[in-house]
C-alpha positions as CSV (number, residue, x, y, z in Angstrom):
1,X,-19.9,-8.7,-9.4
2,X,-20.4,-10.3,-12.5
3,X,-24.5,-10.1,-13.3
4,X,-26.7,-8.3,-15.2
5,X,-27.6,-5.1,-13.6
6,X,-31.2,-5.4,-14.4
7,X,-31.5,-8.9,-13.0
8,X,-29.4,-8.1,-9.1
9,X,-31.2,-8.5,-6.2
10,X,-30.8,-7.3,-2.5
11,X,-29.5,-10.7,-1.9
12,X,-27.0,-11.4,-5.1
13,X,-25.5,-7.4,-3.7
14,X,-25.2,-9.0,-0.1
15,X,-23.0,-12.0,-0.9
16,X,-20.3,-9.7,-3.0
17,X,-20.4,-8.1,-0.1
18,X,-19.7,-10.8,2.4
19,X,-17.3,-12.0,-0.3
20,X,-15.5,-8.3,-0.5
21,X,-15.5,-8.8,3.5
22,X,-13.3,-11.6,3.5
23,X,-10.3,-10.0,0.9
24,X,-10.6,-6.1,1.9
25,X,-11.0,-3.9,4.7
26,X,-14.2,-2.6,5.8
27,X,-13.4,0.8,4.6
28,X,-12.5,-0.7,0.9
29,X,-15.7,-2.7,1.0
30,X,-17.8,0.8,1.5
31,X,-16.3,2.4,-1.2
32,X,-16.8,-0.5,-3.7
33,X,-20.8,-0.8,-2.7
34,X,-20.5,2.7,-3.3
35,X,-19.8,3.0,-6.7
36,X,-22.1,0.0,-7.3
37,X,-24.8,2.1,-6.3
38,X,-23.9,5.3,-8.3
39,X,-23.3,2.6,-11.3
40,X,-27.0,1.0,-10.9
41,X,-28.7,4.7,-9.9
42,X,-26.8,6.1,-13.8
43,X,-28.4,2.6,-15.1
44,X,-31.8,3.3,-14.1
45,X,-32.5,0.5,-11.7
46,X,-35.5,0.9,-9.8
47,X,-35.6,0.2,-7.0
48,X,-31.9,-0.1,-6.7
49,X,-31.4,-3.4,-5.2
50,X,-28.0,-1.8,-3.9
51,X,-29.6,0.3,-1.4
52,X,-31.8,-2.0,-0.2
53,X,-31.9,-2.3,4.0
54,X,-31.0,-5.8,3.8
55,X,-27.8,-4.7,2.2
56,X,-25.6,-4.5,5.7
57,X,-21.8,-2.7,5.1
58,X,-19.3,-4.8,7.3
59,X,-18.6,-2.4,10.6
60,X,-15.3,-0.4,10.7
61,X,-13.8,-0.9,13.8
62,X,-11.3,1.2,15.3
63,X,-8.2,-1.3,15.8
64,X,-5.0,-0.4,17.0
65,X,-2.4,-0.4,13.8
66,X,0.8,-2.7,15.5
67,X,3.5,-2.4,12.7
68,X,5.8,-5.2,12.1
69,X,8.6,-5.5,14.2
70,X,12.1,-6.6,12.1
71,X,11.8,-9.8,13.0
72,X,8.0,-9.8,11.3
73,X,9.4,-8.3,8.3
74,X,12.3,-10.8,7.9
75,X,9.8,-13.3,8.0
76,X,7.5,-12.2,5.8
77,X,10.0,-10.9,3.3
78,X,11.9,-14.4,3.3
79,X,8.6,-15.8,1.9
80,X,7.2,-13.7,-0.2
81,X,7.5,-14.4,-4.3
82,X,10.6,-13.2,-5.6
83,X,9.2,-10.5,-7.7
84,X,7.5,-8.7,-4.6
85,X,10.4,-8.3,-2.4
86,X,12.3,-5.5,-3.8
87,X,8.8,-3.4,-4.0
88,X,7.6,-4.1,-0.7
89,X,11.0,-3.4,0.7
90,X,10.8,0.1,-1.0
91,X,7.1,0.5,0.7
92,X,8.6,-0.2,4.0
93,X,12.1,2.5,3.5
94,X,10.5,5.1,1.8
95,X,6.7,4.9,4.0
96,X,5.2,5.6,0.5
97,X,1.5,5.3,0.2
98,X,1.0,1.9,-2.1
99,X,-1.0,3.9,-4.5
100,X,2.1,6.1,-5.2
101,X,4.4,3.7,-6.0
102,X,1.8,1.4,-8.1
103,X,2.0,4.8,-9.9
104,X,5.7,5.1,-10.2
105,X,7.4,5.0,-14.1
106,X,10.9,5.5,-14.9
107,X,10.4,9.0,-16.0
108,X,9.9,9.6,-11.7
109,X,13.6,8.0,-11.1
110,X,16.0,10.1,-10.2
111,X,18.9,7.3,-10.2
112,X,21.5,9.7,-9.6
113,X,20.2,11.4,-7.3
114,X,18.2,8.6,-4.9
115,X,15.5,9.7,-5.1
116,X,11.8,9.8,-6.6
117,X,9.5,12.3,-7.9
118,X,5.7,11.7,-7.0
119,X,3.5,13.7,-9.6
120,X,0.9,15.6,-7.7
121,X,-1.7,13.5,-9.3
122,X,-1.0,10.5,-7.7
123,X,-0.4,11.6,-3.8
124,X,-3.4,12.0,-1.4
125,X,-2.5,15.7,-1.1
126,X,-2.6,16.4,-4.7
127,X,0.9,18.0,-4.2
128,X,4.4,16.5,-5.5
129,X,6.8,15.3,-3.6
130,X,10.3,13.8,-3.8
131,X,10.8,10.8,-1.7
132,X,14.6,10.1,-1.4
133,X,16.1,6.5,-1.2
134,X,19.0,4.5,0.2
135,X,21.9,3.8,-2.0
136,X,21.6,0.4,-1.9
137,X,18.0,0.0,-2.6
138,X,18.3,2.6,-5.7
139,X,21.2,0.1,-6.9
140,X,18.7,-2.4,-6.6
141,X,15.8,-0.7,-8.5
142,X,18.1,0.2,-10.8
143,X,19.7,-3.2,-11.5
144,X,15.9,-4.2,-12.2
145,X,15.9,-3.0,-15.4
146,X,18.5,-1.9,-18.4
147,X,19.1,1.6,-18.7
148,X,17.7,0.9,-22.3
149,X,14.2,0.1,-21.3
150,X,13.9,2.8,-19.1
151,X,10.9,4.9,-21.0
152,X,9.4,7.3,-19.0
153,X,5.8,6.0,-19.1
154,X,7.1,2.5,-18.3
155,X,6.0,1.0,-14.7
156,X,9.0,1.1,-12.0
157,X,7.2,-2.2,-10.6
158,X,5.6,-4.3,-13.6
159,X,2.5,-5.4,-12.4
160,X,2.5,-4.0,-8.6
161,X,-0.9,-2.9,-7.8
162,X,-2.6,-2.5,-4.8
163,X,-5.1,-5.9,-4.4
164,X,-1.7,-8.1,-6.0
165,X,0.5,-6.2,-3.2
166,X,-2.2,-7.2,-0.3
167,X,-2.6,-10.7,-1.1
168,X,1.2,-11.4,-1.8
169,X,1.7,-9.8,1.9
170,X,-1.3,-12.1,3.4
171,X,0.0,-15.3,1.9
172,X,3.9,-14.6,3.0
173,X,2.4,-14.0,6.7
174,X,0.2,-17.3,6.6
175,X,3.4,-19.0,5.5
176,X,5.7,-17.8,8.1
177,X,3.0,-18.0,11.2
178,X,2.8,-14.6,11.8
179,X,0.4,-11.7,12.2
180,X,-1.6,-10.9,9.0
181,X,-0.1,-7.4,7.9
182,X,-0.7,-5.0,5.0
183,X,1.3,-2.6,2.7
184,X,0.0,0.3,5.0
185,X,1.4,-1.3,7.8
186,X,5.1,-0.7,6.2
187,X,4.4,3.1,6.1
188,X,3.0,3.1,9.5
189,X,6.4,1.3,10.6
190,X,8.9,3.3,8.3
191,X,7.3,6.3,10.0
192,X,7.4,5.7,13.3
193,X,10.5,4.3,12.9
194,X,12.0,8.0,12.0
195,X,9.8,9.4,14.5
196,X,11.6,7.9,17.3
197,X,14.7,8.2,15.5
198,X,14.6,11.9,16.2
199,X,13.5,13.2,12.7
200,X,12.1,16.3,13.3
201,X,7.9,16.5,13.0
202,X,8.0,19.0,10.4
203,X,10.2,17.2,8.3
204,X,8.6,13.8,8.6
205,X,5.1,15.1,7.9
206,X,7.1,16.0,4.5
207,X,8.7,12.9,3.6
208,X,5.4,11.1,4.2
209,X,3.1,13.9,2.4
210,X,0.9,15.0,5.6
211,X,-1.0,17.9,5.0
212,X,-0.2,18.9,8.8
213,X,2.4,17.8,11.4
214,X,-0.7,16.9,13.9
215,X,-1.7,14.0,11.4
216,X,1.7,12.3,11.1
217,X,2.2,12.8,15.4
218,X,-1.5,11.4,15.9
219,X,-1.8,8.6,13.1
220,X,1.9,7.2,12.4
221,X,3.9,7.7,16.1
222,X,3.5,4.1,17.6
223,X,5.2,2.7,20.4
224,X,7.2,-0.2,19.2
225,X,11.2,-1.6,19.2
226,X,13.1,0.6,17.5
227,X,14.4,-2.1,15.3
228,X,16.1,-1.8,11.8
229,X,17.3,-5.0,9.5
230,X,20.8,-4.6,8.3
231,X,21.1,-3.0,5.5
232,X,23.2,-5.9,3.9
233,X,20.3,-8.4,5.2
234,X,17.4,-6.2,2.9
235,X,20.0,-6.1,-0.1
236,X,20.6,-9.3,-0.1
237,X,17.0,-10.3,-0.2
238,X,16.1,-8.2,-2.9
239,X,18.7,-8.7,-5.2
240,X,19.3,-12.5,-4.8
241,X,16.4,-13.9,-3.2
């Protein structure tokens, strides 16, 4: 929203809205109006055209989550940019949130060891976690990027952010006539996938970083084909294109 704060009106606040609508999820939109208003209220604005009646929050419906099936995710992972496969494909093998791996530097990378270390700070829980990896995608990951630009603070995914994440997924859906789905969706597949392949409850809710096994059986346990891409399929993709 690119206006001076003294000048917004109820109406200018209603069409970011309705343009937030179209690009995010109802949820998303919320919090940004949010911190609009907390930004105006700190600035003084009175009356604070933010919480104005006429400003109307888009409704959050309760939908059934239907994670992609392989097929969908061949699909969509044929089409998207070259630069996004390899981190979307770590989305959907490790069921990492998107904000922990648009927070993931090479000091987290434990190549030897295939695996990841999330810092508390950057996991919903606020407790750290290792999230372990297949061989061949740490090969992959690795193979990104010469063991002499490794620093610790540098980003494992230059450029990976949430919003750039979303819209790559959206755009490789449209182009391969599928169902519109988001990076979420991958951990909601990734997870239910384990569930039903007989990975205990107590140690999925850890690999996923529930605070309770209840969450992960009541959020993330969806009935759908038990279906895995090879594993030569996914390497190939990410590594060649």
């Amino acid at each position: 929203l690119d206006a001076d704060p003294a000048a917004l009106t109820p109406a200018d606040v209603s069409a970011w809205v309705g343009r937030l609508t179209e690009e995010y999820a109802p949820g998303t939109v919320a919090l940004f109006v949010a911190q609009l208003r907390m930004i105006l209220d700190f600035a003084g604005i009175e009356p604070n055209p933010a919480r104005h009646r006429s400003v109307k929050l888009p409704s959050r419906r309760s939908e059934e989550i239907n994670p992609p099936s392989s097929a969908h995710l061949l699909a969509m992972l044929e089409r998207l940019a070259e630069r996004w496969r390899l981190p979307v494909a770590t989305l959907e093998q490790t069921a990492m949130r998107v904000g922990e791996l648009e927070c993931l530097a090479w000091g987290d990378v434990d190549v030897v060891g295939c695996r990841f270390r999330l810092a508390a700070v950057s996991t919903k829980t606020r407790q750290a976690r290792w999230v372990q990896l297949p061989e061949w995608l740490m090969d992959a990951i690795a193979d990104s990027c010469p063991l002499e630009d490794r620093l610790a603070g540098r980003p494992v995914f230059g450029g990976f952010t949430r919003h750039a994440a979303r819209m790559a997924m959206i755009r490789a859906c449209k182009l391969a006539g599928i169902p519109q789905y988001h990076p979420h969706d991958l951990r909601h597949r990734r997870t239910s996938l384990w569930h039903g392949q007989g990975i205990p409850v107590a140690e999925l809710s850890k690999r996923v970083g529930h605070a309770s096994a209840k969450m992960t059986l009541d959020l993330y346990s969806h009935v759908m084909p038990l279906d895995e891409l090879p594993t030569e399929t996914l390497a190939s993709l990410v590594r060649h294109g």
